[in-house]
TIZAVO-488167 format. One record per residue (C-alpha): residue number from 1; x, y, z. Coordinates in Angstrom, 1 decimal. Example, Ala and Ser with C-alpha at 12.3 -4.5 7.8 and 13.67 -1.06 7.14 Angstrom:
<banus>
@n=1; c1=12.3; c2=-4.5; c3=7.8
@n=2; c1=13.7; c2=-1.1; c3=7.1
</banus>
This chain:
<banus>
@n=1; c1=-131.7; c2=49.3; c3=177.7
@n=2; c1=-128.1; c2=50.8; c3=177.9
@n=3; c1=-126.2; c2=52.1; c3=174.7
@n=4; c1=-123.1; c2=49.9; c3=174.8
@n=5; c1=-119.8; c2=52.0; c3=174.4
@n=6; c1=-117.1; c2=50.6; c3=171.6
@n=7; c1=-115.2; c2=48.9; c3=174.7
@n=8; c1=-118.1; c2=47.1; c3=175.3
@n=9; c1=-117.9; c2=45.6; c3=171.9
@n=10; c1=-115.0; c2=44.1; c3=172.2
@n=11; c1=-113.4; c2=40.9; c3=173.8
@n=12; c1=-112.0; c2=42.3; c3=177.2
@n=13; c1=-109.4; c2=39.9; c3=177.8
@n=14; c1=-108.0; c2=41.4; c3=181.1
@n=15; c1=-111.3; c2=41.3; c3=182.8
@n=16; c1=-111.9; c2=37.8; c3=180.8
@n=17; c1=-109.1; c2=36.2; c3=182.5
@n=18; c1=-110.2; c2=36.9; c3=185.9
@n=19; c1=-113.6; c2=34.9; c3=185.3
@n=20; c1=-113.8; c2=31.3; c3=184.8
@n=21; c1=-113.1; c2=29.5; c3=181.9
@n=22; c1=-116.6; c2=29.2; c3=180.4
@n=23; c1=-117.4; c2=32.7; c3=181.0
@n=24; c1=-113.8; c2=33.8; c3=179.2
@n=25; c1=-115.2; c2=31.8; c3=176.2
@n=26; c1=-119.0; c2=33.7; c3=176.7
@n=27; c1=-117.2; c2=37.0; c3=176.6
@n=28; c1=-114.5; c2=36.4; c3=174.2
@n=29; c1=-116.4; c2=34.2; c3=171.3
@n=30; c1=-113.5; c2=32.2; c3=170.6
@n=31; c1=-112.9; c2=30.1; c3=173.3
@n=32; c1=-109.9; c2=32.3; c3=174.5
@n=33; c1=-107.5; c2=31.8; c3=171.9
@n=34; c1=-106.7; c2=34.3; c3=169.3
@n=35; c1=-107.8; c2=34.5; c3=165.9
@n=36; c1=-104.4; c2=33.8; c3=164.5
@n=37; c1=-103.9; c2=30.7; c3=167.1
@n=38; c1=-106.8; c2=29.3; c3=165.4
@n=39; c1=-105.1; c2=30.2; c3=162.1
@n=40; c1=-102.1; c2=28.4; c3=162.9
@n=41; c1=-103.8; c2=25.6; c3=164.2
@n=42; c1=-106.4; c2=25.0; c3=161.2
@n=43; c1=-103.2; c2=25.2; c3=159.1
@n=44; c1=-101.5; c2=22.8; c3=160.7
@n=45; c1=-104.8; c2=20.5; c3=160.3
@n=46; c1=-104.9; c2=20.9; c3=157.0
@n=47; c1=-101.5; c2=20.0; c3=156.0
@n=48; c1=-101.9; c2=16.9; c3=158.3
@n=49; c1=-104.7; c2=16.0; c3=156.5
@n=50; c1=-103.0; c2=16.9; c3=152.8
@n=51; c1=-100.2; c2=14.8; c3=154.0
@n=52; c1=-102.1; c2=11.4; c3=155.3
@n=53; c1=-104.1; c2=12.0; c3=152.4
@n=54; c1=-100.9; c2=11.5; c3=150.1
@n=55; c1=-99.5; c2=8.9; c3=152.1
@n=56; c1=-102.7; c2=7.4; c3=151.5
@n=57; c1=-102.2; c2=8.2; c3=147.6
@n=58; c1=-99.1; c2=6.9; c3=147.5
@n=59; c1=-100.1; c2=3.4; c3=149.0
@n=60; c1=-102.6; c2=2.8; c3=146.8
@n=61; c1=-100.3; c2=3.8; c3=143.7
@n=62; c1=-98.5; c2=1.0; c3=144.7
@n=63; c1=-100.6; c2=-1.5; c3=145.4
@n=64; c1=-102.7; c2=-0.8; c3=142.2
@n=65; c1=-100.1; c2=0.9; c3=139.5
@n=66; c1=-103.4; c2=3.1; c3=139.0
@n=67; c1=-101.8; c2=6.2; c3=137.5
@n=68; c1=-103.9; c2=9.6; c3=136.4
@n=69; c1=-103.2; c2=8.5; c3=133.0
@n=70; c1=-104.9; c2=5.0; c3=133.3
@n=71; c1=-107.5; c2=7.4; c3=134.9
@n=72; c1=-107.9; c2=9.2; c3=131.7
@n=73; c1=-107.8; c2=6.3; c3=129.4
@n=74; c1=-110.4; c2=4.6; c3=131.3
@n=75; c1=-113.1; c2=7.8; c3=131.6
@n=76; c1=-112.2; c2=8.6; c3=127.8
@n=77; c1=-113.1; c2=5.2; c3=126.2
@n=78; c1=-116.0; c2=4.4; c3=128.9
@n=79; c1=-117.8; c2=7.2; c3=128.3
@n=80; c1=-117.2; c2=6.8; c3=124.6
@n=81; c1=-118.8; c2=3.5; c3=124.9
@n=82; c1=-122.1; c2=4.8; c3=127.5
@n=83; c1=-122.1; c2=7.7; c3=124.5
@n=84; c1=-122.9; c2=4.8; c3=122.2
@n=85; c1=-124.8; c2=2.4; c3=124.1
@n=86; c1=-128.6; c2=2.1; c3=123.4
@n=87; c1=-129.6; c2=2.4; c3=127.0
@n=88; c1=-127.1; c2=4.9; c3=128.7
@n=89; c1=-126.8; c2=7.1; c3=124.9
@n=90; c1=-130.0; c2=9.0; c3=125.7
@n=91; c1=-129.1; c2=9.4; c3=129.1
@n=92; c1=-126.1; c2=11.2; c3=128.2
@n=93; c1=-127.2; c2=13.1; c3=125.7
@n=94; c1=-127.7; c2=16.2; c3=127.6
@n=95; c1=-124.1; c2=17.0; c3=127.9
@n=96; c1=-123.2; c2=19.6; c3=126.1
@n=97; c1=-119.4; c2=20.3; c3=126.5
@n=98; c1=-117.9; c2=16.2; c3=126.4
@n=99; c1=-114.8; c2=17.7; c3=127.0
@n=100; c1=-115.1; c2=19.7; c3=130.4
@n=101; c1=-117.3; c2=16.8; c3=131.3
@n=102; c1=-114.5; c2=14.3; c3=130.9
@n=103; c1=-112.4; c2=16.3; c3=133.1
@n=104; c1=-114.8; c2=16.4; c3=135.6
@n=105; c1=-115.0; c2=12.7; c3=135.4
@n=106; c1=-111.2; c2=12.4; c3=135.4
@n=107; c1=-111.1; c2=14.3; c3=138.7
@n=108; c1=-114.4; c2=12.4; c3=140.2
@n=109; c1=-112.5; c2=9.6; c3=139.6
@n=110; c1=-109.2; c2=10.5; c3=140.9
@n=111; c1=-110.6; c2=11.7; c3=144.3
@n=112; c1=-112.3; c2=7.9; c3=144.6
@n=113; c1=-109.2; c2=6.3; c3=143.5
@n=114; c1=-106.6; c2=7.9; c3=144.7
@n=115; c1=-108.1; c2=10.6; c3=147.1
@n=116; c1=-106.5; c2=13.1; c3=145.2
@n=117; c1=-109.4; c2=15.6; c3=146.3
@n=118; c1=-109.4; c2=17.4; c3=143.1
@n=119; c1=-113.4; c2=16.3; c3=142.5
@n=120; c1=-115.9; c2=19.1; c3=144.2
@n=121; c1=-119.2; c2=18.1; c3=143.3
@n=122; c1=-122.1; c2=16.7; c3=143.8
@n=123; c1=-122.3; c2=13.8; c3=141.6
@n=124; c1=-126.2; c2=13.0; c3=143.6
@n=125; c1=-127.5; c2=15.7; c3=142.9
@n=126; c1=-126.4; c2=15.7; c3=139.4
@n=127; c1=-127.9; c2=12.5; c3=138.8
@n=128; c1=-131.2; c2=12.4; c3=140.2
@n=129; c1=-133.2; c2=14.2; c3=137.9
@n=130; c1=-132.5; c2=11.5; c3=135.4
@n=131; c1=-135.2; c2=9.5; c3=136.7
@n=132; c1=-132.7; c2=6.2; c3=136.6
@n=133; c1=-133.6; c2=2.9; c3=137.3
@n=134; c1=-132.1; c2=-0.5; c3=138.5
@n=135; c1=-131.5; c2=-1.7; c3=134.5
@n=136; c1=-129.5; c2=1.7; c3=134.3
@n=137; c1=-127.6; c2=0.9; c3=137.0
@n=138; c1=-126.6; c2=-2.3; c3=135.3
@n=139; c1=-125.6; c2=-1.5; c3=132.0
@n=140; c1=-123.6; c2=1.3; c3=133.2
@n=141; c1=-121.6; c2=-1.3; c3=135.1
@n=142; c1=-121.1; c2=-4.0; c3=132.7
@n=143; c1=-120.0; c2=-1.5; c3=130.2
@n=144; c1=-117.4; c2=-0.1; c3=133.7
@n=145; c1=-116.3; c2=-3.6; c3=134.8
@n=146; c1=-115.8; c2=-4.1; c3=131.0
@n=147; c1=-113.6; c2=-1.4; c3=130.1
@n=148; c1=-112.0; c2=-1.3; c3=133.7
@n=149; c1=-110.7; c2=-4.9; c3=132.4
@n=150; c1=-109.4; c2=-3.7; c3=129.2
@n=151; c1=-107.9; c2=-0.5; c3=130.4
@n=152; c1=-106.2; c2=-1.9; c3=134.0
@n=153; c1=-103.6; c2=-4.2; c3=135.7
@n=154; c1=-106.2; c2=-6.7; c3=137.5
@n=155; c1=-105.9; c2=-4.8; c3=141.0
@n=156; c1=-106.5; c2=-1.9; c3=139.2
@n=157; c1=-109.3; c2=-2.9; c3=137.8
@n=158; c1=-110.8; c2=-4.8; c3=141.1
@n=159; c1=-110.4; c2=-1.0; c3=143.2
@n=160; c1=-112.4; c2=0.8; c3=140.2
@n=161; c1=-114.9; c2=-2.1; c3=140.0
@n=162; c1=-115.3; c2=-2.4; c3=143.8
@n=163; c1=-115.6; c2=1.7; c3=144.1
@n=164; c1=-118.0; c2=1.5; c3=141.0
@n=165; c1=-120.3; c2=-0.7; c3=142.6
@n=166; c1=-120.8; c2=1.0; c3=145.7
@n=167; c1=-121.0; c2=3.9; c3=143.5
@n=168; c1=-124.0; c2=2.2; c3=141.8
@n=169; c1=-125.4; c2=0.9; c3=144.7
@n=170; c1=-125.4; c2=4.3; c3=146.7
@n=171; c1=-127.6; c2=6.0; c3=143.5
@n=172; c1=-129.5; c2=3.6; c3=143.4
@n=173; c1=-130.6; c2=3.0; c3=146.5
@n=174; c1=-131.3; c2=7.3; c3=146.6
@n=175; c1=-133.0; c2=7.3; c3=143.9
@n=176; c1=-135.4; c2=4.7; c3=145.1
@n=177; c1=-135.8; c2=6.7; c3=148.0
@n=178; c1=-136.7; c2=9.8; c3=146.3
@n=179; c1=-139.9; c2=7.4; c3=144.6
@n=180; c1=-140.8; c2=6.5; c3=148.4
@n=181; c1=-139.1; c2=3.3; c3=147.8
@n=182; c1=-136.5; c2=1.1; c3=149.5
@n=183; c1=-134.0; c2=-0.4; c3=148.3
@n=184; c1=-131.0; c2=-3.1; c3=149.1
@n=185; c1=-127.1; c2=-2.6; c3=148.0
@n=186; c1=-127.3; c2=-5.5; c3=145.1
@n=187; c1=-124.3; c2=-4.7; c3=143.4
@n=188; c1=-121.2; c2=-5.2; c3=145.9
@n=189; c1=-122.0; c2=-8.6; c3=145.3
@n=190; c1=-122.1; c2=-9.3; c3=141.9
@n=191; c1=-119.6; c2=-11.9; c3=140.6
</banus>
């Protein structure tokens, strides 16, 4: 085998260019363009992206009146209530710092809502060590649809119901997968 020489560890776009296209990219490793094409490009993506995403924001501001402050009102006295709650009280119980929890909660639910982007977790992961089952599911959402009623304007409240239920429906259905279980969506429909 030949030692290569530090030319030969480089792109050589000269030579490159005189080959065809797919052997440019072979040589090159980045399809021909520069790395600060690619920069530009990916930036200009991005701030696409950040600005359909706001546009997006905006609309359903509107359309709602959902505000990060009916947000915060809504996380704060829900989880008071799952904090007090026979069933889901237990469940809870190994949070230790409420307060960082409730802002993760307040940007979970913000990034649903709004698709502010703020939440970077995993919320499934999270949750399926809890061993939850269907009677968990439903508690947690009468006590949501509940407070989601008290807290919010009614179309408001219908976008965090609606998002709540597929929310419950998606654990749910994962965690009966982990048990080697399948399981329907059951609670999109509820009335």
């Amino acid at each position: 085998m030949l030692a290569a020489g530090p030319r030969d560890l480089r792109c050589d776009k000269d030579a490159a260019r005189n080959r065809p296209d797919n052997v440019e990219r072979a040589v090159c490793g980045n399809n021909g363009t520069d790395n600060k094409g690619m920069s530009d490009r990916l930036k200009a993506e991005r701030e696409a992206a950040t600005a359909r995403r706001n546009l997006l924001t905006q609309d359903a501001i509107e359309r709602t009146g959902i505000t990060e402050e009916m947000i915060g009102e809504l996380v704060t006295r829900f989880y008071g209530r799952v904090r007090e709650d026979e069933l889901l009280g237990p469940v809870f119980a190994i949070v230790q710092n409420w307060d960082e929890h409730l802002a993760k909660l307040r940007d979970f639910w913000s990034s649903v809502v709004l698709m502010s982007g703020r939440y970077h977790g995993s919320p499934m992961r999270a949750h399926m060590p809890l061993s939850l089952a269907g009677h968990h599911f439903d508690r947690w959402l009468d006590l949501f649809e509940q407070t989601a009623r008290e807290v919010c304007p009614p179309q408001a409240a219908a976008l965090f119901i609606d998002r709540a239920r597929r929310i419950a429906d998606s654990f749910e259905m994962a965690s009966a997968t982990l048990a080697g279980r399948i399981a329907a969506p059951r609670h999109v429909l509820r009335s």
